[in-house]
TORKOL-4160 file (C-alpha; in steps of 0.2 Angstrom, whole numbers, padded with zeros to 4 digits, m for minus):
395
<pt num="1" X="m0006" Y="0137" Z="0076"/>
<pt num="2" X="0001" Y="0130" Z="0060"/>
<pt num="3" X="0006" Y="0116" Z="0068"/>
<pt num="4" X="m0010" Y="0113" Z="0075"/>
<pt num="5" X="m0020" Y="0113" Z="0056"/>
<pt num="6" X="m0007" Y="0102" Z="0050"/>
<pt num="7" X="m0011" Y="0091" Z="0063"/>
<pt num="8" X="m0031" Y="0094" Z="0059"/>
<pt num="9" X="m0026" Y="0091" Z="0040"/>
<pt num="10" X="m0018" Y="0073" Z="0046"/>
<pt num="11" X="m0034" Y="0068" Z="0053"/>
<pt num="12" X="m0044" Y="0072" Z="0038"/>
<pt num="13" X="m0033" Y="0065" Z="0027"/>
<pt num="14" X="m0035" Y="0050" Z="0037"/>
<pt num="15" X="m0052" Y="0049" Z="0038"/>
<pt num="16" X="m0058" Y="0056" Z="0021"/>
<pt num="17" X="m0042" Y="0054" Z="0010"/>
<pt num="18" X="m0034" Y="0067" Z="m0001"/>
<pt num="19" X="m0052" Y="0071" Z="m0012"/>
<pt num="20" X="m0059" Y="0076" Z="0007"/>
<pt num="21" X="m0048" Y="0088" Z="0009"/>
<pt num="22" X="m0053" Y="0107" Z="0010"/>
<pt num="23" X="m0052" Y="0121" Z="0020"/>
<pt num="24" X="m0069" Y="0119" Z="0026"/>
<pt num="25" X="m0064" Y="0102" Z="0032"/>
<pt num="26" X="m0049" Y="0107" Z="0039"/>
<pt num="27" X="m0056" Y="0121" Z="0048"/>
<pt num="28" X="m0069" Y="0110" Z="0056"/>
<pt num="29" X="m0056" Y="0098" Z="0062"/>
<pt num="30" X="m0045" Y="0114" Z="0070"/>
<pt num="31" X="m0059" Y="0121" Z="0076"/>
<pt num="32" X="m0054" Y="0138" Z="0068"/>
<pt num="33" X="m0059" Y="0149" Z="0053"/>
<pt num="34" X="m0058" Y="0147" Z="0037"/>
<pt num="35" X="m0050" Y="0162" Z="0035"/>
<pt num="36" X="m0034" Y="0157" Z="0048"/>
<pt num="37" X="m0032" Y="0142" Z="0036"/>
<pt num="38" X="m0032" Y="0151" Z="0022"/>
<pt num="39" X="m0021" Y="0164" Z="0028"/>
<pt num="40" X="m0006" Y="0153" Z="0035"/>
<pt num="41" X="m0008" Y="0141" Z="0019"/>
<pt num="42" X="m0013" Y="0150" Z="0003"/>
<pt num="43" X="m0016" Y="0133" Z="m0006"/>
<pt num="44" X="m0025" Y="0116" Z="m0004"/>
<pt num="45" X="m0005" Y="0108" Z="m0009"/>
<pt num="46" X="0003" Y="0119" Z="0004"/>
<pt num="47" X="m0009" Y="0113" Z="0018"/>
<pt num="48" X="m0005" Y="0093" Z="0011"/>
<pt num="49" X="0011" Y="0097" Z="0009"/>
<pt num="50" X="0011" Y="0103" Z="0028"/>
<pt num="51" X="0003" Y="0088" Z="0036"/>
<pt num="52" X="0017" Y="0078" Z="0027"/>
<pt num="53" X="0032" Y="0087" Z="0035"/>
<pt num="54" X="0023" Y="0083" Z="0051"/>
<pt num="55" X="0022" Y="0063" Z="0048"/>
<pt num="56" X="0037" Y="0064" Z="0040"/>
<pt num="57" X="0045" Y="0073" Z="0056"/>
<pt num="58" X="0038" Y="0062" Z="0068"/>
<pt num="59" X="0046" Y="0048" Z="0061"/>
<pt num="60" X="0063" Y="0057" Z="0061"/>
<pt num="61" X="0058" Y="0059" Z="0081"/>
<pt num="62" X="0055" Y="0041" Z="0084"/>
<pt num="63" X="0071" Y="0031" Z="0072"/>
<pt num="64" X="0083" Y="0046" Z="0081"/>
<pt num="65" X="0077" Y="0042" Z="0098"/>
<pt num="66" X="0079" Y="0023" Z="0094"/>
<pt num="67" X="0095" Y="0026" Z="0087"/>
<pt num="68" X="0102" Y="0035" Z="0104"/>
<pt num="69" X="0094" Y="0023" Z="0114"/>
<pt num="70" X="0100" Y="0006" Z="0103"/>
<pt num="71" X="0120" Y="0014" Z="0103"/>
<pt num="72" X="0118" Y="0016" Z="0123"/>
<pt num="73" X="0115" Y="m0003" Z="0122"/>
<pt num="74" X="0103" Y="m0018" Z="0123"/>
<pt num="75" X="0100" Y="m0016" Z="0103"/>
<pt num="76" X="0086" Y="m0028" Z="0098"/>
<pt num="77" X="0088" Y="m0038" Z="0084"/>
<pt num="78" X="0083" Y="m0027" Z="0066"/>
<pt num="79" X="0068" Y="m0037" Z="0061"/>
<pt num="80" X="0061" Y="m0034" Z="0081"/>
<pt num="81" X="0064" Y="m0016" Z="0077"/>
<pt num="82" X="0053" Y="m0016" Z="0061"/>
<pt num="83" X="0042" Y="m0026" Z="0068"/>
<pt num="84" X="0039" Y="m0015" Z="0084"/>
<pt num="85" X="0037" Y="0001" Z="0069"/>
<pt num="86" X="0024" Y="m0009" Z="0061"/>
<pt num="87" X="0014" Y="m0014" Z="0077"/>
<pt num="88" X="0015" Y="0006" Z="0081"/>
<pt num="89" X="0011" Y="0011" Z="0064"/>
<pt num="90" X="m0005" Y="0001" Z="0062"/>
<pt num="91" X="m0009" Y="0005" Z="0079"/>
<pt num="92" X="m0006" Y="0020" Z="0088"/>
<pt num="93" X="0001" Y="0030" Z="0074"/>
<pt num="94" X="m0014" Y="0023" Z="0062"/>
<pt num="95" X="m0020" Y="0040" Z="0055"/>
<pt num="96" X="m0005" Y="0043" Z="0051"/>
<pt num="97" X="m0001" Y="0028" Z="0042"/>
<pt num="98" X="m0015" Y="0030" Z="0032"/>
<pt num="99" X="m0010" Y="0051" Z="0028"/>
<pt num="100" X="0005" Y="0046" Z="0022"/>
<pt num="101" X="0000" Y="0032" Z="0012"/>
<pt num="102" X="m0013" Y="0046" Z="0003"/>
<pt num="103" X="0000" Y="0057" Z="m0002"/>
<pt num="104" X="0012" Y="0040" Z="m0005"/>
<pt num="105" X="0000" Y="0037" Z="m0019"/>
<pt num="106" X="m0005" Y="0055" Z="m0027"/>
<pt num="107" X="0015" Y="0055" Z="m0031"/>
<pt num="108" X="0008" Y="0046" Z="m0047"/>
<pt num="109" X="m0003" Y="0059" Z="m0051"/>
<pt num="110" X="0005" Y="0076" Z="m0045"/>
<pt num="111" X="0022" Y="0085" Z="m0048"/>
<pt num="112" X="0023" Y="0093" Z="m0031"/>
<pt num="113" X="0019" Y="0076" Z="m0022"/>
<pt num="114" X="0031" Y="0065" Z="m0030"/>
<pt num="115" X="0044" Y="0080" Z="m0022"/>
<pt num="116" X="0036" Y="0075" Z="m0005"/>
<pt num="117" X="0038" Y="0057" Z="m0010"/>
<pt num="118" X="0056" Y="0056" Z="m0016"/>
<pt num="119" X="0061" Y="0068" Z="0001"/>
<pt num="120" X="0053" Y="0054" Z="0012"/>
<pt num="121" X="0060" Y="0040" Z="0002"/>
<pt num="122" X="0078" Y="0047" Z="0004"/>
<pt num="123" X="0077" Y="0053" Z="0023"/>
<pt num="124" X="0069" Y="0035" Z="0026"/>
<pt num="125" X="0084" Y="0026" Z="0018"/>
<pt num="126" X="0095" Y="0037" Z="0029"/>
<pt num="127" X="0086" Y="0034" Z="0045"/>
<pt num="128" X="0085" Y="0016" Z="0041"/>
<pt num="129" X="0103" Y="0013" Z="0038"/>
<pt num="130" X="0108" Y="0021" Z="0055"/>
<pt num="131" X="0096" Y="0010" Z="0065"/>
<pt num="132" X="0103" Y="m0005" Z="0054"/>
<pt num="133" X="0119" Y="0001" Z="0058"/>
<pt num="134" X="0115" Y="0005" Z="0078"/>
<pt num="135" X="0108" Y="m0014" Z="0077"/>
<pt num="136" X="0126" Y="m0021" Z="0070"/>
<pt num="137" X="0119" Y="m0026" Z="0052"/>
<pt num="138" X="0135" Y="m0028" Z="0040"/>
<pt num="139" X="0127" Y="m0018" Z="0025"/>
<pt num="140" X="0115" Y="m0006" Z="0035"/>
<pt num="141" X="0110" Y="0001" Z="0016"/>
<pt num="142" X="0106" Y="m0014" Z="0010"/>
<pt num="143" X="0098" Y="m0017" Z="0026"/>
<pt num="144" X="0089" Y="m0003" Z="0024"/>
<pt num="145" X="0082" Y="m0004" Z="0006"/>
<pt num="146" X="0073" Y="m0020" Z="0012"/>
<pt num="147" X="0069" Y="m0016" Z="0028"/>
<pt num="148" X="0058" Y="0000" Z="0019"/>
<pt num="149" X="0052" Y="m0011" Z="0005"/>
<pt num="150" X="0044" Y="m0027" Z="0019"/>
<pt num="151" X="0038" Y="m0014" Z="0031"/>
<pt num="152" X="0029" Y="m0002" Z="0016"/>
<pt num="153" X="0022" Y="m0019" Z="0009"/>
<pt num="154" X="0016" Y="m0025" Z="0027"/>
<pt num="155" X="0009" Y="m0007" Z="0031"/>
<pt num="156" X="m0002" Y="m0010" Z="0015"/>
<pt num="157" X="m0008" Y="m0027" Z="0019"/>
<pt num="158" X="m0012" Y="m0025" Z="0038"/>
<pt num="159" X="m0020" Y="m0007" Z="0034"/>
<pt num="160" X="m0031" Y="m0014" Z="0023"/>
<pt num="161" X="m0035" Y="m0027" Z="0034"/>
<pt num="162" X="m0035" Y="m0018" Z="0048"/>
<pt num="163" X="m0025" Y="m0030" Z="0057"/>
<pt num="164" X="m0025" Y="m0029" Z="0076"/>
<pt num="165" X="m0006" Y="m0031" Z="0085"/>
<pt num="166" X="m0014" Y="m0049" Z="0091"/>
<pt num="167" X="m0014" Y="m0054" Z="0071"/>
<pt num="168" X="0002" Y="m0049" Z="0067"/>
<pt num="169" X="0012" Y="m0056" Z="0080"/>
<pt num="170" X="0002" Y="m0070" Z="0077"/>
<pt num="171" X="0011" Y="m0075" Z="0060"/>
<pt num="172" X="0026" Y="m0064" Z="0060"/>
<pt num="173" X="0032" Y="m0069" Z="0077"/>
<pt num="174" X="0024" Y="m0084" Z="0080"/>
<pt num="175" X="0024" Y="m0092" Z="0065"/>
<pt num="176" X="0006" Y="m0093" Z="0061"/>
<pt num="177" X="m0004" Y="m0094" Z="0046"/>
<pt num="178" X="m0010" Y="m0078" Z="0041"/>
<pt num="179" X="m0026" Y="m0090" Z="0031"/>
<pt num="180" X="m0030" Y="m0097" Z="0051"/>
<pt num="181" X="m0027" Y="m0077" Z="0057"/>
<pt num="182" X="m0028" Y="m0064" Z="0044"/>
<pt num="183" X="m0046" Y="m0069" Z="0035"/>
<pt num="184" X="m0057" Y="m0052" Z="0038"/>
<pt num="185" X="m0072" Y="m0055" Z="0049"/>
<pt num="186" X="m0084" Y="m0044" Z="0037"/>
<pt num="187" X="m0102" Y="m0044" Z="0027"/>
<pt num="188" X="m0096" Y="m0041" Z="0009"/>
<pt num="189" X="m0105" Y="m0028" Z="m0001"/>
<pt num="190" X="m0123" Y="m0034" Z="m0006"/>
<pt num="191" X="m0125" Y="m0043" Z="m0022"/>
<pt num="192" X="m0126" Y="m0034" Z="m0039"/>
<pt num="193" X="m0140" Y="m0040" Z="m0046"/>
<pt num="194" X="m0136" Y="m0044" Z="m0065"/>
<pt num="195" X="m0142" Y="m0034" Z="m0080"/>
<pt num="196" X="m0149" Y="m0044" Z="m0094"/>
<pt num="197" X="m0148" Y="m0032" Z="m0108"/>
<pt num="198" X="m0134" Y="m0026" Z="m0120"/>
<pt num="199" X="m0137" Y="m0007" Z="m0114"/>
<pt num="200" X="m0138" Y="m0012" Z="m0098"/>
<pt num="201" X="m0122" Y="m0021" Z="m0099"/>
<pt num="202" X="m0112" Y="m0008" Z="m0108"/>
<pt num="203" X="m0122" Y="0006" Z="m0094"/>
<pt num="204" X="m0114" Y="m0004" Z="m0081"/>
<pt num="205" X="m0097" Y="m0006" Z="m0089"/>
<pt num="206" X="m0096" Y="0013" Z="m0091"/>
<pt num="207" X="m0099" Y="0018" Z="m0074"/>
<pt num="208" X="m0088" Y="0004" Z="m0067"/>
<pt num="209" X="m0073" Y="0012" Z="m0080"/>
<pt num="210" X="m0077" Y="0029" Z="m0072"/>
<pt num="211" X="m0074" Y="0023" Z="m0056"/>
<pt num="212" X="m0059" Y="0016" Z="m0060"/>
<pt num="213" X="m0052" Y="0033" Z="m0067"/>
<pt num="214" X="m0057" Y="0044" Z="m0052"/>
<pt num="215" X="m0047" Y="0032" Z="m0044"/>
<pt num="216" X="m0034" Y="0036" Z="m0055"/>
<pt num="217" X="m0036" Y="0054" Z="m0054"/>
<pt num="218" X="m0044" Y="0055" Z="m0037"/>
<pt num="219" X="m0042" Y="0042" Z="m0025"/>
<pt num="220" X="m0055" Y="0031" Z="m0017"/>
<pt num="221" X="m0061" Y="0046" Z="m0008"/>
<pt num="222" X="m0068" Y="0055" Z="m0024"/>
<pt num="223" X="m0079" Y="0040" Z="m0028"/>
<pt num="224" X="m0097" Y="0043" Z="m0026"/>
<pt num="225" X="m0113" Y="0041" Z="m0037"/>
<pt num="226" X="m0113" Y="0059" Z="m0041"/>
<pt num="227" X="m0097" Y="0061" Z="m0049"/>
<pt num="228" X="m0095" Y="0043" Z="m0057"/>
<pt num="229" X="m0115" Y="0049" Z="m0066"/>
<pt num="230" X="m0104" Y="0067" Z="m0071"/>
<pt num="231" X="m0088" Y="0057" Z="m0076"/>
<pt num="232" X="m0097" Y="0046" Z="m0087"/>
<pt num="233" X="m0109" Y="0056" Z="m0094"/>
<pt num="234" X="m0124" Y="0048" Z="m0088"/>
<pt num="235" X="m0140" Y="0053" Z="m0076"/>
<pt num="236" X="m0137" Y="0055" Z="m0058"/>
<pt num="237" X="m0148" Y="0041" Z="m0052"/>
<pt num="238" X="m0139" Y="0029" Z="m0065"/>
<pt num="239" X="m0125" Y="0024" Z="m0055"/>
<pt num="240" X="m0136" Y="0018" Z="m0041"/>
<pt num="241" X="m0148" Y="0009" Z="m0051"/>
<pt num="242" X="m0135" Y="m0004" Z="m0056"/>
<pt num="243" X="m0123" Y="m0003" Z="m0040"/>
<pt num="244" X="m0134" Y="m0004" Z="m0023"/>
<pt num="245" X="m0119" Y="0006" Z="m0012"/>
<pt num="246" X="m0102" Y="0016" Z="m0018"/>
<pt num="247" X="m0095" Y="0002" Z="m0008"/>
<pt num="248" X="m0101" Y="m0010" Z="m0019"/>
<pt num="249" X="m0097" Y="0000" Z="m0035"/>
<pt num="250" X="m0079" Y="0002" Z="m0027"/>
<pt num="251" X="m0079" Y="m0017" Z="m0025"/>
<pt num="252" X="m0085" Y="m0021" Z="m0043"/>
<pt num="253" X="m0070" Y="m0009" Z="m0047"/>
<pt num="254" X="m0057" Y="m0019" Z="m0036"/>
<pt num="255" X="m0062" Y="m0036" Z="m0043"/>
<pt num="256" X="m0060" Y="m0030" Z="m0061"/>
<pt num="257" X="m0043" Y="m0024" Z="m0055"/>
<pt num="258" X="m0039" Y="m0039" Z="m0049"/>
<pt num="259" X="m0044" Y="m0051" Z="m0063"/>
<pt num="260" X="m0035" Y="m0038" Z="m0075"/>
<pt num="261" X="m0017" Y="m0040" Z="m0063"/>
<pt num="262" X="m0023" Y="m0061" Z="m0062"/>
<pt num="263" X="m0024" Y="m0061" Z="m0081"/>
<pt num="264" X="m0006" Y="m0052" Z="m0085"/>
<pt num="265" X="0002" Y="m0063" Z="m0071"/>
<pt num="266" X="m0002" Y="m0079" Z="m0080"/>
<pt num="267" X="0002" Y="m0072" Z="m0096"/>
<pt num="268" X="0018" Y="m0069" Z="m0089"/>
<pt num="269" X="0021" Y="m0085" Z="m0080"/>
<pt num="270" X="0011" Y="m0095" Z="m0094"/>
<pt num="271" X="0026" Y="m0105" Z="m0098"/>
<pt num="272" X="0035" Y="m0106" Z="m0083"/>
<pt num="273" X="0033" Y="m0125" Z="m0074"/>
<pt num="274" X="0029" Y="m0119" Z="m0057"/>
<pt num="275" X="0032" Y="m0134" Z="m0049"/>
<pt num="276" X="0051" Y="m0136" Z="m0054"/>
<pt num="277" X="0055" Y="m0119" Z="m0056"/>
<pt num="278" X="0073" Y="m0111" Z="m0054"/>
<pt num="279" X="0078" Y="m0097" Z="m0043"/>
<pt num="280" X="0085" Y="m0088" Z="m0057"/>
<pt num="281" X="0069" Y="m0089" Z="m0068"/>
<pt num="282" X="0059" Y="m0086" Z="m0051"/>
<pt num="283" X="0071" Y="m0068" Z="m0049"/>
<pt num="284" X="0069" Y="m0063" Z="m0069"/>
<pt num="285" X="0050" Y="m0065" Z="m0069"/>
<pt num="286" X="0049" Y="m0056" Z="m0055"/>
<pt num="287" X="0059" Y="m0043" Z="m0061"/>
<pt num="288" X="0050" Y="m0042" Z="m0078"/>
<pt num="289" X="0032" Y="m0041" Z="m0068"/>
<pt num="290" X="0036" Y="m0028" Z="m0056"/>
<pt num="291" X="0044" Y="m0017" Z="m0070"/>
<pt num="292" X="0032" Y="m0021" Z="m0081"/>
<pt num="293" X="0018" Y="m0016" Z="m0068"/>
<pt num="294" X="0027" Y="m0001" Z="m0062"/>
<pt num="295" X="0029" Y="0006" Z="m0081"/>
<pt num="296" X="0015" Y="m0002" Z="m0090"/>
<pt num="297" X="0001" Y="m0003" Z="m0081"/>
<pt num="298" X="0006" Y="0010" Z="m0067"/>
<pt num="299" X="m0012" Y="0019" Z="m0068"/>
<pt num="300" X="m0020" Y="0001" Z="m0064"/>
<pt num="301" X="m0008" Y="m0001" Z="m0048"/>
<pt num="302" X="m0012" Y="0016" Z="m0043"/>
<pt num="303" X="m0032" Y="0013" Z="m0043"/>
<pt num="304" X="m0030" Y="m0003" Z="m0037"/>
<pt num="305" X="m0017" Y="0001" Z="m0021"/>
<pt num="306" X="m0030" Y="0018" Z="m0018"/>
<pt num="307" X="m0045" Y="0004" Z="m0016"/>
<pt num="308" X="m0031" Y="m0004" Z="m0002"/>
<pt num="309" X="m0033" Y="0012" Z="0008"/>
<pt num="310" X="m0050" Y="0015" Z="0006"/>
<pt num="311" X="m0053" Y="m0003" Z="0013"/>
<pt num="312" X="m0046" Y="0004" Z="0031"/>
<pt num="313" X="m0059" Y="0014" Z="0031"/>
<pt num="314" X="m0072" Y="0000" Z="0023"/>
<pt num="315" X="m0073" Y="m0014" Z="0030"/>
<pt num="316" X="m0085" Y="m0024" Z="0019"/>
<pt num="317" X="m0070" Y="m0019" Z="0005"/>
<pt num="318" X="m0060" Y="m0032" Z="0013"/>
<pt num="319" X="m0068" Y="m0048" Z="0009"/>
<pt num="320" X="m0066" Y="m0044" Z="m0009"/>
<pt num="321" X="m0048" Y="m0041" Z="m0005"/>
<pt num="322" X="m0044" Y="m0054" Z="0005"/>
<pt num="323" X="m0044" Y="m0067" Z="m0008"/>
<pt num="324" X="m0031" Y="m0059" Z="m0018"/>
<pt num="325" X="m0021" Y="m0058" Z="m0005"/>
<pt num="326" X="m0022" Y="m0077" Z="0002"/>
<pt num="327" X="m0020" Y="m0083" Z="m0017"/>
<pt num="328" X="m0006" Y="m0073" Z="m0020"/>
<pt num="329" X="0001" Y="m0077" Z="m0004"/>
<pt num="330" X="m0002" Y="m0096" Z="m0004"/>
<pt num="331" X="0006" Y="m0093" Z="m0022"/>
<pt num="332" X="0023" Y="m0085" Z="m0015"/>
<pt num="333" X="0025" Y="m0101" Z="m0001"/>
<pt num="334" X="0025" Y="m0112" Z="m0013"/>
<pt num="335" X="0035" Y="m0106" Z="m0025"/>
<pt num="336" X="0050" Y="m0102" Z="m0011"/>
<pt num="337" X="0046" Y="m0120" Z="m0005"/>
<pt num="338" X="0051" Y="m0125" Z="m0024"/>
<pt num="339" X="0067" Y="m0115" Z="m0025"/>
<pt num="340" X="0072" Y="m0120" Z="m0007"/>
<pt num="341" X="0071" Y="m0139" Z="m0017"/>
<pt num="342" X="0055" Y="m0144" Z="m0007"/>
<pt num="343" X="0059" Y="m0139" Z="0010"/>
<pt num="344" X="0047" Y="m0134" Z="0022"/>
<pt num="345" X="0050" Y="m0114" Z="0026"/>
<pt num="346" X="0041" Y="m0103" Z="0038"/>
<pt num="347" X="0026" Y="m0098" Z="0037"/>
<pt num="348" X="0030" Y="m0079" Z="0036"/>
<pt num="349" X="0039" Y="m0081" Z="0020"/>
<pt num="350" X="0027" Y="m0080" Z="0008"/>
<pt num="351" X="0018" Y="m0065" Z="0019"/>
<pt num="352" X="0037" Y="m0057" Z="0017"/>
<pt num="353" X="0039" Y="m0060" Z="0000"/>
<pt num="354" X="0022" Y="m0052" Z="m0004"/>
<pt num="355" X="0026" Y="m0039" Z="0005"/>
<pt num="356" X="0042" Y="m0033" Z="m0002"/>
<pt num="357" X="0034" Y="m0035" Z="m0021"/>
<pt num="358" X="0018" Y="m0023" Z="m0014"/>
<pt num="359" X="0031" Y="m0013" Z="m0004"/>
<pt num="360" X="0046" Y="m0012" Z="m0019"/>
<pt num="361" X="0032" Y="m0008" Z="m0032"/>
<pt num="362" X="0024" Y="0005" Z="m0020"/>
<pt num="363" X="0042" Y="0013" Z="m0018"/>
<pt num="364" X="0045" Y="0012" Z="m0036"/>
<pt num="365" X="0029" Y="0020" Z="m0043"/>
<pt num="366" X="0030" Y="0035" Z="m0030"/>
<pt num="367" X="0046" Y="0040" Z="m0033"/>
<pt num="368" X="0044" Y="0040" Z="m0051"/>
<pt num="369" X="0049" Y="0024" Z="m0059"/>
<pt num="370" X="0066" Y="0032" Z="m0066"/>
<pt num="371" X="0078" Y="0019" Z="m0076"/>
<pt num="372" X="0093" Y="0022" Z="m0062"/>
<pt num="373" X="0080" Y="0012" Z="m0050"/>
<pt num="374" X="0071" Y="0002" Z="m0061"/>
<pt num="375" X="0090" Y="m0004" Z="m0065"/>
<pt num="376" X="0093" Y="m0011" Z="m0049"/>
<pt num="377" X="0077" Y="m0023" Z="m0048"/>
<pt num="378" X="0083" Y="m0038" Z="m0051"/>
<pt num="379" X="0098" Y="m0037" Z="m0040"/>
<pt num="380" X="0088" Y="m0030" Z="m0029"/>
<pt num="381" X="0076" Y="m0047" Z="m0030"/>
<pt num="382" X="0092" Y="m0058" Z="m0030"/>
<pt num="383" X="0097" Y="m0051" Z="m0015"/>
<pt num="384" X="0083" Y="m0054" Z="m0003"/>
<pt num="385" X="0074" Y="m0068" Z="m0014"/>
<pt num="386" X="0091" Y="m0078" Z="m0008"/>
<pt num="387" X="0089" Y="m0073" Z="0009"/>
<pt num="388" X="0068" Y="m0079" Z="0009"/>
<pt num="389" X="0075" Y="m0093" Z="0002"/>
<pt num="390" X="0089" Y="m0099" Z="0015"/>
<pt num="391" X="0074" Y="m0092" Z="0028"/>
<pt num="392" X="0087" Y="m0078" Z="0035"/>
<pt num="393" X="0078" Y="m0063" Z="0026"/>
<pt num="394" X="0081" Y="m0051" Z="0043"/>
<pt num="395" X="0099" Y="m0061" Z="0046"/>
């Protein structure tokens, strides 16, 4: 029975995200009482904190059956392993992607869930390593650490996508363009029609702050007009007046987000002459940026990577992500192409790239930013930034 309301509490976590979770919820999902719920977990934690060993074991069941059968022989190569988890993940294990990606994220917000967090991390670079090792890499750790970092980073960008197994074999195994095969297929949110007035101005600036702290506080999920209007202060029916959907609201949210990460990127690269730049000044700005975002403006990240998941659920959310993610990805090609001294790389790079500063920051952020991690950043980025640059990142 437990087993089968954690498994429940996966599902709703899924579909509703952490603020959706409630025994009632649960309870429907199980088909049983609320009283049986109650009784086998006496808190709202201890039922998340369930679901989360189950992810968490199912992963341990799948890397230690790949592990037996890759040591039997026939091993694939690493990066078809990560590939094949990715495909699986955004696939057929996609509800509990997006569970763990929930719980990835409250680890900035609560105590017990940056516990779960840091056990998932460690058991994850155990697991890794093996494979790495059962696969012949020569430093399965090292292997492993990137290999979580890329696959965390890509399980963000195709969720939010909600990219099909067609789309990403498109570009990570045959060398597509993710601009010719990753652009959503989505209506974007309707229009908000501008306000003229001051008041209105500063009205509509107040509720999109609001929205932006419950999804600090809350996740996407606890977005609505009814607790943005309580948030804020204002009457229930102001919220709607200047934003036509939440969906809309939570896009205004994300492109002020956006503009706000744009903004301290150029200030950080403001003096850096893109188009000769050196891979040691490409390495200590990158550094700098990640640590700065993962410390600094870590509440920001954690709003802007909740609207991520939310957009699995939304599609019209992804139009207003999609250009971030083809400016920033057009934006990492290049650069590699610079550093490589102007040679042509593959296409993927930039997607990888991308990925292992979404998927490293991620990491970073839900297992508490200490200074022993934070320390290793930049050897970290030397590391694999020479790899993405010599076009051997998976060896």
């Amino acid at each position: 029975m437990r087993l089968h309301i954690s498994e429940a509490a996966i599902r709703v976590l899924a579909a509703k995200g952490l603020a959706g979770v409630s025994y009632r919820q649960v309870a429907a999902q199980a088909d049983v009482s609320l009283a049986l719920v109650n009784y086998y977990y006496p808190s709202k934690f201890d039922v998340i904190s369930a679901a989360f060993s189950v992810v968490l074991d199912r992963y341990i069941e799948g890397f230690a059956r790949a592990g037996r059968r890759f040591r039997a022989g026939g091993a694939p190569r690493y990066r078809d392993f990560a590939y094949r988890l990715l495909r699986n993940a955004t696939e057929r294990d996609h509800h509990l992607t997006l569970a763990w990606s929930e719980i990835t994220l409250d680890a900035v917000r609560h105590h017990e869930s940056l516990d779960l967090s840091r056990t998932w991390n460690e058991e994850m670079r155990r697991l890794w390593a093996e494979i790495a090792d059962a696969v012949g890499e020569p430093d399965p750790e090292r292997a492993a650490r990137s290999g979580i970092d890329v696959v965390m980073g890509l399980l963000f960008l195709t969720c939010a996508l909600r990219l099909s197994e067609t789309q990403l074999n498109a570009v990570l195994l045959d060398q597509g363009s993710p601009l010719d095969c990753w652009e959503p297929r989505t209506v974007p949110p309707p229009a908000v029609p501008g306000r003229k007035s001051d008041k209105a101005a500063r009205t509509r600036e107040k509720i999109l702050l609001s929205a932006i702290d419950l999804l600090v506080s809350d996740g996407a999920a606890a977005v609505s007009f009814r607790s943005v209007a309580a948030h804020s202060g204002l009457a229930t029916a102001a919220p709607a007046y200047h934003f036509p959907t939440v969906s809309a609201l939570l896009s205004a949210a994300q492109m002020s987000l956006i503009e706000d990460s744009r903004q301290r990127y150029r200030a950080a690269m403001a003096d850096v002459d893109r188009g000769s730049i050196s891979f040691e000044v490409l390495v200590d700005r990158t550094a700098t940026i990640l640590i700065r975002e993962a410390t600094e403006f870590a509440a920001g990240n954690l709003a802007f990577y909740a609207n991520w998941i939310e957009a699995a659920r939304r599609p019209e959310l992804r139009s207003v992500l999609w250009p971030f993610v083809r400016d920033h990805y057009l934006g990492w090609q290049r650069l590699f192409e610079t550093v490589a001294g102007g040679r042509p790389l593959p296409s993927e790079t930039g997607v990888l790239a991308l990925a292992l500063f979404i998927g490293k920051l991620v990491r970073i952020l839900s297992t508490g930013s200490t200074t022993d991690v934070l320390a290793d950043v930049r050897r970290e980025f030397v590391d694999d930034f020479e790899r993405l640059r010599e076009g051997r990142f998976w060896r």
